[in-house]
N, C-alpha and C positions, 0 to 999 in steps of 0.2 A: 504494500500500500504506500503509493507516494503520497506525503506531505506538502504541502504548498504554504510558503512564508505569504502574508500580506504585511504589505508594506501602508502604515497611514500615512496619504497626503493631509498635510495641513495648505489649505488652500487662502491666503492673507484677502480680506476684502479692502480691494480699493475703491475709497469713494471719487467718482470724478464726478468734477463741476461742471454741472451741464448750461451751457450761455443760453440766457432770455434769446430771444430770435430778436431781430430790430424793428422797433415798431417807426411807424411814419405817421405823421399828422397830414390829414384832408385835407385842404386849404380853398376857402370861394374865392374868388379874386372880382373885386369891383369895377363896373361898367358903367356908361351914362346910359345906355339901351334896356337891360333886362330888368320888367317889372318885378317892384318889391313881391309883390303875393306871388310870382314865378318861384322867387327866391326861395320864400318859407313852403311853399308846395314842395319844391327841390328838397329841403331839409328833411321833412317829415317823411317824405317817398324814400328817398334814400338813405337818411342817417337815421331813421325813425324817432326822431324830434315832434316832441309834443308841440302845439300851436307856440305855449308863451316861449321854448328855450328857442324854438326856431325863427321866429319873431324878432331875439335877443341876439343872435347869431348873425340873420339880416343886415340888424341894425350896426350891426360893429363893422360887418362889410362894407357898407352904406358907410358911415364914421371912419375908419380907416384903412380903408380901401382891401383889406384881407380881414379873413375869418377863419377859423376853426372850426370843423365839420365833426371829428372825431379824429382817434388814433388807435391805427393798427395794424395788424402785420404787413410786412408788403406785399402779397396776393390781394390780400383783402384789400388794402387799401389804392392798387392798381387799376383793380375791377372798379371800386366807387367812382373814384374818376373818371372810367369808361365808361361808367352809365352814366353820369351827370352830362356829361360832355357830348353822347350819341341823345340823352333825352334833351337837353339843349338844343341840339341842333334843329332833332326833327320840331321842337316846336319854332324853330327859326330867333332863336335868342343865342347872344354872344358870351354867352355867361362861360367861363373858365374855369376851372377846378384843376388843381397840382396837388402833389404831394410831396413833403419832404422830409428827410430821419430828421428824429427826436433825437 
C-alpha cells in the first residue's frame, strides 16, 4: 500500500485596490435660440429632473452660460449627450451638451 504525503499550501490573500472608474459631469451649454421650457423638458426627459431642480439647472445655464446635468461614468455619460444632442436637433434647437472628467 503506497502512502501519499500532502503537502498544505498556505495561500497569502492579497487585497488589491480596485480604482472608482472616472466619472464625467453632463454639461448644457447656453444659447440665444433654445427655449427655456425646451431646456427643463430636456432635463427631466433625460436626466430625470423633477420640474423645480430642472427649472434650477435652466436657470444657471441661462445665468452662466453652463450647467450641470449630472455625473457619471463615461458610457453613461457619452450616451446622455447623444441623446440630448440627436433630441435637439430633431426638434431643430441649437442646444449643446458636452461632457467632461471630474
Amino acid at each position: 500500500m503506497a502512502s501519499r504525503q500532502r503537502e498544505d499550501t498556505v495561500l497569502e490573500a492579497k487585497k488589491s485596490k480596485v480604482k472608482a472608474p472616472p466619472m464625467f459631469k453632463v454639461l448644457l451649454l447656453n444659447d440665444d435660440f433654445t427655449p427655456m421650457d425646451f431646456v427643463v423638458i430636456v432635463l427631466q426627459k433625460f436626466f430625470l429632473l423633477s420640474r423645480e431642480q430642472a427649472t434650477q439647472v435652466m436657470l444657471k445655464v441661462h445665468r452662466d452660460g453652463i450647467g450641470v446635468c449630472g455625473i457619471y461614468p463615461r458610457d453613461v455619460a457619452a450616451t446622455k449627450v447623444e441623446q440630448v444632442k440627436s433630441y435637439a436637433k430633431q426638434h431643430q434647437h441649437p442646444l449643446q451638451c458636452v461632457m467632461e472628467e471630474t
